[in-house]
KOLVEX-914050 format. One record per residue: x, y, z of N, C-alpha, C in turn. Coordinates in pm, whole numbers, plus 50000, padded with zeros to 5 digits. Atoms other than C-alpha are relative to their C-alpha. Layout:
N
+-------+-------+-------+-------+-------+-------+-------+-------+-------+
:  n.xx :  n.yy :  n.zz : ca.xx : ca.yy : ca.zz :  c.xx :  c.yy :  c.zz :
+-------+-------+-------+-------+-------+-------+-------+-------+-------+
:     X :     Y :     Z :     X :     Y :     Z :     X :     Y :     Z :
...
+-------+-------+-------+-------+-------+-------+-------+-------+-------+
//
This chain:
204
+-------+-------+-------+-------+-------+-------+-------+-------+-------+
:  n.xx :  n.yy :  n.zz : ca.xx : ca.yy : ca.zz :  c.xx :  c.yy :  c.zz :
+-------+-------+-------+-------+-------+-------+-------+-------+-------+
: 50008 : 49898 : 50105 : 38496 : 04517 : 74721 : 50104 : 49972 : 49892 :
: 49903 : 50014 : 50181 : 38626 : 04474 : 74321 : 50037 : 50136 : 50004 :
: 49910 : 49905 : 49985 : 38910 : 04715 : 74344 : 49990 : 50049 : 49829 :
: 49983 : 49967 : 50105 : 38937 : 04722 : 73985 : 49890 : 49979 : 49899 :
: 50084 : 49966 : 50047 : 38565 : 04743 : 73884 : 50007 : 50135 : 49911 :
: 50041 : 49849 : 50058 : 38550 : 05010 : 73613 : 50123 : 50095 : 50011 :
: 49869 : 49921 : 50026 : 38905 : 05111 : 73612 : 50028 : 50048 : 49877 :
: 49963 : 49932 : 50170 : 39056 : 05328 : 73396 : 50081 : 50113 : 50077 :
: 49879 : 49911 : 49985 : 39356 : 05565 : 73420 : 49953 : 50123 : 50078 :
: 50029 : 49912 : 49911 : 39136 : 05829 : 73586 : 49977 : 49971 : 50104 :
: 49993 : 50054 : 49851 : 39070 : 05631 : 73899 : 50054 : 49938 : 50049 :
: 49874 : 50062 : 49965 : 39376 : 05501 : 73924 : 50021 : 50054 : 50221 :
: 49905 : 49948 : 49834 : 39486 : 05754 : 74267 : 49857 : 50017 : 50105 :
: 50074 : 50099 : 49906 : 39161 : 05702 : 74390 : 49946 : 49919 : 50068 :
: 49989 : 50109 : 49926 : 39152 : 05403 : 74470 : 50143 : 49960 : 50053 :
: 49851 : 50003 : 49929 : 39512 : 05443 : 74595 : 50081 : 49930 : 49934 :
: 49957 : 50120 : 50084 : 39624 : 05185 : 74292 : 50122 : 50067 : 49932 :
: 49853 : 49898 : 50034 : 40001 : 05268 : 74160 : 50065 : 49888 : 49890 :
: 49889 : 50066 : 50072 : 40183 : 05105 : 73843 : 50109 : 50003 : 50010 :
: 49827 : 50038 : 49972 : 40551 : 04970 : 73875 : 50023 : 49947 : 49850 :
: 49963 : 50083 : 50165 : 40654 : 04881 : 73527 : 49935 : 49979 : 49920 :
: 50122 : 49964 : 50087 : 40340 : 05031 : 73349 : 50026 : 49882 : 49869 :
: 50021 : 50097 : 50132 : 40234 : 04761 : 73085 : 50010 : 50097 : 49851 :
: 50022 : 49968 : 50151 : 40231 : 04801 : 72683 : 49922 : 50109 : 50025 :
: 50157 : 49918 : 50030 : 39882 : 04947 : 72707 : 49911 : 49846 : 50102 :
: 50085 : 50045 : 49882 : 39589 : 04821 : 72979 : 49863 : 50067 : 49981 :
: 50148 : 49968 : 50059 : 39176 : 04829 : 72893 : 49930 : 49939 : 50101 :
: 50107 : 50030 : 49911 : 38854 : 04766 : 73094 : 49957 : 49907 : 49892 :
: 50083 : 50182 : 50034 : 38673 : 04414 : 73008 : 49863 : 50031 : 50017 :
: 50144 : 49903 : 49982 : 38305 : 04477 : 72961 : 49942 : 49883 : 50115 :
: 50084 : 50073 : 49884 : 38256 : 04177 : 73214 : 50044 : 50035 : 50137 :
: 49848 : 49937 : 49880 : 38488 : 04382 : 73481 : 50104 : 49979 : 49965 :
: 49840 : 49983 : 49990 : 38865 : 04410 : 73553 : 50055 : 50070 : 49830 :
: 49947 : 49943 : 50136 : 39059 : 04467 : 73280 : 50153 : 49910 : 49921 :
: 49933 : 50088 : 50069 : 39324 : 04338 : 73025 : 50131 : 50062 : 49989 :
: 49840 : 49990 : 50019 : 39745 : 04344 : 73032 : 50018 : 49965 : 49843 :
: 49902 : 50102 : 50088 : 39925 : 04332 : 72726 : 50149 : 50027 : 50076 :
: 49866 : 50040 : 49909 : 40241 : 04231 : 72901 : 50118 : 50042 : 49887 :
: 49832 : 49986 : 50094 : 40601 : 04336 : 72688 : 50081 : 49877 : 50047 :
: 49908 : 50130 : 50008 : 40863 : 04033 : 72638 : 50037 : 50001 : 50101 :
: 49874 : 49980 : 49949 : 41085 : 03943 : 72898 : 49994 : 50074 : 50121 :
: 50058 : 49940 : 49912 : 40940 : 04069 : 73195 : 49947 : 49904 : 50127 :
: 49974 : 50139 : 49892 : 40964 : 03874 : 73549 : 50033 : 50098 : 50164 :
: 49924 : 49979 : 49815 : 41014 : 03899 : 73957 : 50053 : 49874 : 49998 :
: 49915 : 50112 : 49954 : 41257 : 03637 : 73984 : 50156 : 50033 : 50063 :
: 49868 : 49950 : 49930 : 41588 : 03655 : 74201 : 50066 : 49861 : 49964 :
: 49964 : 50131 : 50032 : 41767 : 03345 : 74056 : 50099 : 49928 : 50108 :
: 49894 : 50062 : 49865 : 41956 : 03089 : 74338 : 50120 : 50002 : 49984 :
: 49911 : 49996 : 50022 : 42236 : 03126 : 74126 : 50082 : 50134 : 50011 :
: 49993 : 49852 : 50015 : 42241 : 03510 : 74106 : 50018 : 50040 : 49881 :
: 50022 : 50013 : 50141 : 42227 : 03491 : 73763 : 49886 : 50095 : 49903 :
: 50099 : 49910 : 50057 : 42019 : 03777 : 73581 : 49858 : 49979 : 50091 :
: 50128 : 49927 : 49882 : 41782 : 03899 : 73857 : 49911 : 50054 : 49907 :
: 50087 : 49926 : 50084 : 41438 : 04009 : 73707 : 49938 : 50053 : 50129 :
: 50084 : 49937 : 49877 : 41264 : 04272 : 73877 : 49933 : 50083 : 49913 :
: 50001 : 49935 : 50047 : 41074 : 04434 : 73619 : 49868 : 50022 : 49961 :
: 50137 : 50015 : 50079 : 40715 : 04323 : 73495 : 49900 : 50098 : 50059 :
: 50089 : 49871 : 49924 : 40412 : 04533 : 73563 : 49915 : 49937 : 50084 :
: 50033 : 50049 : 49838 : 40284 : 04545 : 73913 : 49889 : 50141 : 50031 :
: 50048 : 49885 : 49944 : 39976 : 04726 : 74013 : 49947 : 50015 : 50135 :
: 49966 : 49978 : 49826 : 40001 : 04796 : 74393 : 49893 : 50057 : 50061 :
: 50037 : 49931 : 49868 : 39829 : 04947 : 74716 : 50052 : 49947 : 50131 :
: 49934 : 50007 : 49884 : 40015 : 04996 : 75018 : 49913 : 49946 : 50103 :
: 50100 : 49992 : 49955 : 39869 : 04820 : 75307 : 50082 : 49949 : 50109 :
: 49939 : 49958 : 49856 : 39923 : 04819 : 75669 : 49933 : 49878 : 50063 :
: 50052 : 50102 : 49932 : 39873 : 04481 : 75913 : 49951 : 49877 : 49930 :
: 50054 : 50143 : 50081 : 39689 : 04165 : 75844 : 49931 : 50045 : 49903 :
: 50098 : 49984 : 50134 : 39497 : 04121 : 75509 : 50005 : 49899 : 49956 :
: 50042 : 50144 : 50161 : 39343 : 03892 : 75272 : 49967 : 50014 : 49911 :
: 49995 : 49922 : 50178 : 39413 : 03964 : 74910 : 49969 : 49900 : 49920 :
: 50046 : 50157 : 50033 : 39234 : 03760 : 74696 : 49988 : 50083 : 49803 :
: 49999 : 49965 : 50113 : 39263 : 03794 : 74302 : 49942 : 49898 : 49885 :
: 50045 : 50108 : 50093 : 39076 : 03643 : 73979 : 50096 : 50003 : 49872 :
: 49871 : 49987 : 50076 : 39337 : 03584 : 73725 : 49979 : 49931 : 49829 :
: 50100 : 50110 : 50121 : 39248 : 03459 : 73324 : 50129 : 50020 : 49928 :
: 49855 : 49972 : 50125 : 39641 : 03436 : 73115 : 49942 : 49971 : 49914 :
: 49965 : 50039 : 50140 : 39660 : 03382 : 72807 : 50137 : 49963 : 49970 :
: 49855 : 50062 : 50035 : 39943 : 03148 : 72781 : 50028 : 50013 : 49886 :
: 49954 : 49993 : 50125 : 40173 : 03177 : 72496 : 50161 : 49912 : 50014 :
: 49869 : 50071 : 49978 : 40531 : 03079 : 72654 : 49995 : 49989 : 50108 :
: 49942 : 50023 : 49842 : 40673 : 02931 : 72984 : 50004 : 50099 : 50053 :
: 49988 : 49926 : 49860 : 40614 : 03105 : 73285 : 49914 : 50106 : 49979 :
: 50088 : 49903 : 50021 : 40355 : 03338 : 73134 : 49894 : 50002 : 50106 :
: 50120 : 49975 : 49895 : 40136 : 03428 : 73412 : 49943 : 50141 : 50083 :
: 50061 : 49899 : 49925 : 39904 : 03642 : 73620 : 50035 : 49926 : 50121 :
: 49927 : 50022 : 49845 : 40005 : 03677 : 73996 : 49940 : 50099 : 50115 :
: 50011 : 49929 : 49909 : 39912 : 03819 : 74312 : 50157 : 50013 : 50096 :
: 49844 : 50040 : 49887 : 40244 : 03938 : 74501 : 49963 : 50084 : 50142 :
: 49944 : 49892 : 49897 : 40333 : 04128 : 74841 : 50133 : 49996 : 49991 :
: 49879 : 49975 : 50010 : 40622 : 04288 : 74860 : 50037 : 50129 : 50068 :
: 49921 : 49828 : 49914 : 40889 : 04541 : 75064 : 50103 : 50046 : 49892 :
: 49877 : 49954 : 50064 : 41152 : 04536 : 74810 : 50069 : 49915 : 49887 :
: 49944 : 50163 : 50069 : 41340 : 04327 : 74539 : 50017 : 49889 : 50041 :
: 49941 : 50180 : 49879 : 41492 : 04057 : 74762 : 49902 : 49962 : 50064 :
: 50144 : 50056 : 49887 : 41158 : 04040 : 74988 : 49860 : 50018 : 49916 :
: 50143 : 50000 : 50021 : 40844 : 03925 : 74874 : 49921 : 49869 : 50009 :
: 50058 : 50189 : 50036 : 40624 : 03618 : 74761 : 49896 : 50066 : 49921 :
: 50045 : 50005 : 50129 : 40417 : 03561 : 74452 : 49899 : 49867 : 49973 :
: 50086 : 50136 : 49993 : 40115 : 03270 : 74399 : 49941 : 50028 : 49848 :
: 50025 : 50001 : 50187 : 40075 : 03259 : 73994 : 49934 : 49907 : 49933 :
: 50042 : 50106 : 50077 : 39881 : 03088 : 73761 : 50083 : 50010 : 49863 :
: 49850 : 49940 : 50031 : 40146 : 03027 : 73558 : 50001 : 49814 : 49885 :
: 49950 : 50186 : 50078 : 40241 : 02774 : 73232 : 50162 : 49975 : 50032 :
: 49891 : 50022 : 49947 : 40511 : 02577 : 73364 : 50108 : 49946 : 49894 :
: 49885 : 50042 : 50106 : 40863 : 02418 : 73224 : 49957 : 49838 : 50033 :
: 49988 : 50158 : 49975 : 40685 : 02066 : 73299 : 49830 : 49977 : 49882 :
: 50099 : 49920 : 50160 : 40422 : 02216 : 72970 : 49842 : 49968 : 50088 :
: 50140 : 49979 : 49910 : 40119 : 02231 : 73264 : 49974 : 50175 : 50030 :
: 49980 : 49900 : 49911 : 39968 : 02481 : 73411 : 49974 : 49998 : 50134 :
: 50064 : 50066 : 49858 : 39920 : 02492 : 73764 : 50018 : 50144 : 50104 :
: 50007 : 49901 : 49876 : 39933 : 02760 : 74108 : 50112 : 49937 : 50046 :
: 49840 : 49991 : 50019 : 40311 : 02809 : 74098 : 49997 : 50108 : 50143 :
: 49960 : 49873 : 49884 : 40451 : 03044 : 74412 : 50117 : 49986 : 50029 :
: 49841 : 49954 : 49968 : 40749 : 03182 : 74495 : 50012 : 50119 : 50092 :
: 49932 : 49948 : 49853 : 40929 : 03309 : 74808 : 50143 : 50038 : 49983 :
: 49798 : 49942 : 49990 : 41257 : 03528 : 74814 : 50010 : 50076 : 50170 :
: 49937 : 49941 : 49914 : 41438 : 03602 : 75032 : 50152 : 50018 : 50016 :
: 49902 : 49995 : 50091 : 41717 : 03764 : 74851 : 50009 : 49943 : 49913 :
: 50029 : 50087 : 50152 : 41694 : 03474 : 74651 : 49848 : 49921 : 49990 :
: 50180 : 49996 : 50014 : 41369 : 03331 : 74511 : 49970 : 49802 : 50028 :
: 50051 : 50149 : 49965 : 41248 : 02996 : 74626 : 49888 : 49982 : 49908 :
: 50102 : 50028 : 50063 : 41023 : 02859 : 74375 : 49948 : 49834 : 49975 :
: 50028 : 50139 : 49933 : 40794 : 02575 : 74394 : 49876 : 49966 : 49888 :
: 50132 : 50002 : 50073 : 40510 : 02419 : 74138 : 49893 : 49965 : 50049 :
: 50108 : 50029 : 49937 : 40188 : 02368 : 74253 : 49896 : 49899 : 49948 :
: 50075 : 50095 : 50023 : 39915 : 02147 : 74189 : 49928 : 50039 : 49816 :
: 50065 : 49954 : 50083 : 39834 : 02121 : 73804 : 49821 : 50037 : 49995 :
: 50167 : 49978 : 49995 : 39478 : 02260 : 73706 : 50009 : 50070 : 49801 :
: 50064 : 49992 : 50126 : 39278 : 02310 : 73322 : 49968 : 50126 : 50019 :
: 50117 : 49915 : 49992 : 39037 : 02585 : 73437 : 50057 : 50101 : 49878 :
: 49968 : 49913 : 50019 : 39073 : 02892 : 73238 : 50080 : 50095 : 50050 :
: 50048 : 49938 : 49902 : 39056 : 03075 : 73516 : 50032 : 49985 : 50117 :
: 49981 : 50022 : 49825 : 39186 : 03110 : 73891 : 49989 : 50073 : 50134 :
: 50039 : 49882 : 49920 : 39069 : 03284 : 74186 : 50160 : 49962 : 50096 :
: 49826 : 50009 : 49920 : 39488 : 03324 : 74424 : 49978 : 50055 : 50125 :
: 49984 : 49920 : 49887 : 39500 : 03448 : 74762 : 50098 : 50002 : 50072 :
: 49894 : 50013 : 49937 : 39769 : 03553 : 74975 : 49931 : 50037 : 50180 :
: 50116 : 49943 : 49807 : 39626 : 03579 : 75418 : 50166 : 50022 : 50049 :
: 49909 : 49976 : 49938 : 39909 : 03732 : 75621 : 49932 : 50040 : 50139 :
: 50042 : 50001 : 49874 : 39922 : 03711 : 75979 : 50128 : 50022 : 50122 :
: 49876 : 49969 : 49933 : 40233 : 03900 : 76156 : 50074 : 49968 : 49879 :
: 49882 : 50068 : 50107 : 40534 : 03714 : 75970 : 49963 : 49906 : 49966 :
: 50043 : 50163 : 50046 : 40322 : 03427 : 75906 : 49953 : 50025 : 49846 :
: 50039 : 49953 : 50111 : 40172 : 03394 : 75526 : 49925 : 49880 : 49980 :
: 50073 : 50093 : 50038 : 39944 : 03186 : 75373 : 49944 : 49995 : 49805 :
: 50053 : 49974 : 50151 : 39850 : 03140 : 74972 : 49975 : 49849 : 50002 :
: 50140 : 50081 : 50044 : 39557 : 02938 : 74862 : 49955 : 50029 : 49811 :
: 50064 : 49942 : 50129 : 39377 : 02903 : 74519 : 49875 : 49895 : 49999 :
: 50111 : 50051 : 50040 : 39013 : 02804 : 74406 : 49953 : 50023 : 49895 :
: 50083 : 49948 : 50136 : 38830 : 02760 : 74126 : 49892 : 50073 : 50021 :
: 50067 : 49943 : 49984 : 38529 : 02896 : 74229 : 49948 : 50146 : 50101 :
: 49990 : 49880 : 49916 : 38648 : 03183 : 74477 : 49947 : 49960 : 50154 :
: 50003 : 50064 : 49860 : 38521 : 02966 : 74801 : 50098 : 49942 : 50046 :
: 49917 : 50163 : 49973 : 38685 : 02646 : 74804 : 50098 : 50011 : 50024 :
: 49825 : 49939 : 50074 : 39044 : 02756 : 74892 : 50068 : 49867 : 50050 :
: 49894 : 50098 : 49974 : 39323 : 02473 : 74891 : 50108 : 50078 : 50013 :
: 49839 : 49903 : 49918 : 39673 : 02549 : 75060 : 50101 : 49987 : 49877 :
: 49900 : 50026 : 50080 : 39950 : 02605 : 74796 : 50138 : 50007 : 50098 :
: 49881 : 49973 : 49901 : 40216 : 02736 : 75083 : 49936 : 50068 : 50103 :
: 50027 : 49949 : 49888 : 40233 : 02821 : 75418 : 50158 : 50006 : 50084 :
: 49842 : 49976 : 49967 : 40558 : 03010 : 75519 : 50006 : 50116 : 50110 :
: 49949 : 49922 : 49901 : 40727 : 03243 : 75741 : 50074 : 50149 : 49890 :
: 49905 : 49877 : 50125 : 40862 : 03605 : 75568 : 49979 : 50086 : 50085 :
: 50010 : 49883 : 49897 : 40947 : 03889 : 75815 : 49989 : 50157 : 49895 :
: 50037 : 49909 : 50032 : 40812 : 04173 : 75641 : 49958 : 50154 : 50110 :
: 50028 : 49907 : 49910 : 40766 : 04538 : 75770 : 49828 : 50066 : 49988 :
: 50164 : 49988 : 50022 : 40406 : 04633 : 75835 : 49880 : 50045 : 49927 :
: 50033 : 49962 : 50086 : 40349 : 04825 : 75577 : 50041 : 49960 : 49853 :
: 49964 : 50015 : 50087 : 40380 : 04663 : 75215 : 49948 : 50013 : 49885 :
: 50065 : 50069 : 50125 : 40273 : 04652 : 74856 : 49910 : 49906 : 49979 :
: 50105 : 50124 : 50048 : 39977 : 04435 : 74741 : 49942 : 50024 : 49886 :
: 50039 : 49976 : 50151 : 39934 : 04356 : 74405 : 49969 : 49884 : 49896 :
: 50008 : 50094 : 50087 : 39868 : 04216 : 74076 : 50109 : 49994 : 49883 :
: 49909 : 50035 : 50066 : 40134 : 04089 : 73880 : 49974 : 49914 : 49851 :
: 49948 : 50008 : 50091 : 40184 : 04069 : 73490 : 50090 : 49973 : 49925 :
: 49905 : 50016 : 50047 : 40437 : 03844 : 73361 : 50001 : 49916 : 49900 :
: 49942 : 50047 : 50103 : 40632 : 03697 : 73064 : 50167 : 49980 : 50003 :
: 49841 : 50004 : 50030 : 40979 : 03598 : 73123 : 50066 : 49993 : 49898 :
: 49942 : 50043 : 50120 : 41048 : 03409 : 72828 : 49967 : 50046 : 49859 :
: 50065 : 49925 : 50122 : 40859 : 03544 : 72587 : 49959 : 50102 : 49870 :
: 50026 : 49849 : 50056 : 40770 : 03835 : 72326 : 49893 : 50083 : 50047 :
: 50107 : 49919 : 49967 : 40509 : 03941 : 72486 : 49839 : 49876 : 50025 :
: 50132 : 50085 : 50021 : 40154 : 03810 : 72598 : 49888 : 50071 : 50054 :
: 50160 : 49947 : 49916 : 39778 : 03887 : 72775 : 49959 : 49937 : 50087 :
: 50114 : 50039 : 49907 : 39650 : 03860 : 73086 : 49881 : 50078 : 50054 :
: 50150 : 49924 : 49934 : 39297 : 03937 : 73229 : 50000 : 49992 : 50095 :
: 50053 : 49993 : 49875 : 39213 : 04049 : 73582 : 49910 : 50070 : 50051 :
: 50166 : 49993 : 50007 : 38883 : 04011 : 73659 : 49970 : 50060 : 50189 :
: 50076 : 49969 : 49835 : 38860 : 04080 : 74042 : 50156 : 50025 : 50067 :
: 49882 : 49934 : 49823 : 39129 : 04242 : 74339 : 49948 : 50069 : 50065 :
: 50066 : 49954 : 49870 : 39021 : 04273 : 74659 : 50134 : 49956 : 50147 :
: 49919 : 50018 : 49840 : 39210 : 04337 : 75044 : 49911 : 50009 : 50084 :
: 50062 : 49984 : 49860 : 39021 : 04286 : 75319 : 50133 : 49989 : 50140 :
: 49946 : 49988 : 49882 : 39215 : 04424 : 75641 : 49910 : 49928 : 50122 :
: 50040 : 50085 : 49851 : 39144 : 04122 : 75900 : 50135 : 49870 : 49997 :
: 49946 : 50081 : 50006 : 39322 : 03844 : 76004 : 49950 : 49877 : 50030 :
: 50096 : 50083 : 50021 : 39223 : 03489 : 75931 : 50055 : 49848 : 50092 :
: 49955 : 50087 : 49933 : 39196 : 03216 : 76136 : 50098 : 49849 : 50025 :
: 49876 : 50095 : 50073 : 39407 : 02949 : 75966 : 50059 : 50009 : 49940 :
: 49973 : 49973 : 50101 : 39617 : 03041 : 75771 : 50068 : 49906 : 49848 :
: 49991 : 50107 : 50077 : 39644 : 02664 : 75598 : 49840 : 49979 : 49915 :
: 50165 : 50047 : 50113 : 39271 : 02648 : 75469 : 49983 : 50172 : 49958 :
: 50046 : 49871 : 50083 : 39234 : 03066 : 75427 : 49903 : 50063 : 50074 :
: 50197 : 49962 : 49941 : 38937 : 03086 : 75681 : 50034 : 50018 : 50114 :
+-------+-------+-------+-------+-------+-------+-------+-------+-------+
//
């Protein structure tokens, strides 16, 4: 199920969906999901140095309890480094992880992810052209898994880590611009399915 079919500020609390750092302004797409304009300067990053912590960009959430497989369609509109759409989980600043399609500081773009724990482990991923990226995150106890495909089947492994999380967390879509004045992303599809998946290196 497309969580964010036909959204709009009145069906926000029924579908249990919660903003963290409400965007500019946020519209429905007449092909589904809907469109971020993102504000400057806006980031989840915990730097290794400890160096200006960002915890701020807009995050739109549902709490969710046990295994799941959160799978998101993601369309930026790059403008500056690190501009990206993201699927995260998360308990708290210091704890989370993040699988982004994301323009990098190596001028690609590619399925970027990042792991904190207190501080943020970040890692680039395999460049890709598409427009367009379907992200998933599969959790399985403390285990984790994030994948991405172009066509929403096919999933390839970006990471496969360990993060002791408490059973109940955040799952969301993430809106960022670190560097920037501001930019747009589109998200076309978010979906959780509560199961747990049998590999959590292929997604299946």
């Amino acid at each position: 199920m497309n969580l964010i079919t036909d959204l709009s500020p009145n069906n926000l609390d029924s579908r249990s969906l919660v903003w963290e750092h409400p965007p500019v302004e946020w519209m429905s797409l007449p092909e589904g999901g809907f469109r971020v304009r993102v504000p400057g300067k806006v980031d989840y990053f915990q730097d290794p140095t400890g160096a200006n912590p960002k915890d701020d960009a807009p995050y739109l959430w549902l709490s969710i309890t046990g295994d799941f497989v959160a799978r998101a369609f993601v369309r930026p509109l790059w403008k500056t480094i690190w501009d990206a759409g993201a699927l995260m989980v998360r308990q708290d600043s210091t704890h989370w992880a993040k699988i982004c399609y994301e323009s990098t500081d190596l001028g690609t773009t590619a399925a970027v992810s990042v792991v904190t724990r207190e501080y943020s482990d970040d890692a680039n991923g395999v460049n890709l052209t598409s427009p367009a990226l379907w992200v998933q995150i599969c959790r399985s106890g403390e285990m984790f898994g994030m994948h991405y495909a172009l066509d929403g089947k096919n999933w390839q492994m970006v990471r496969y880590f360990k993060l002791p999380l408490p059973s109940t967390v955040k799952v969301g879509l993430v809106a960022q611009c670190p560097a920037g004045p501001g930019t747009t992303i589109d998200f076309l599809h978010f979906s959780v399915e509560l199961r747990r998946v049998e590999n959590l290196r292929t997604g299946l």
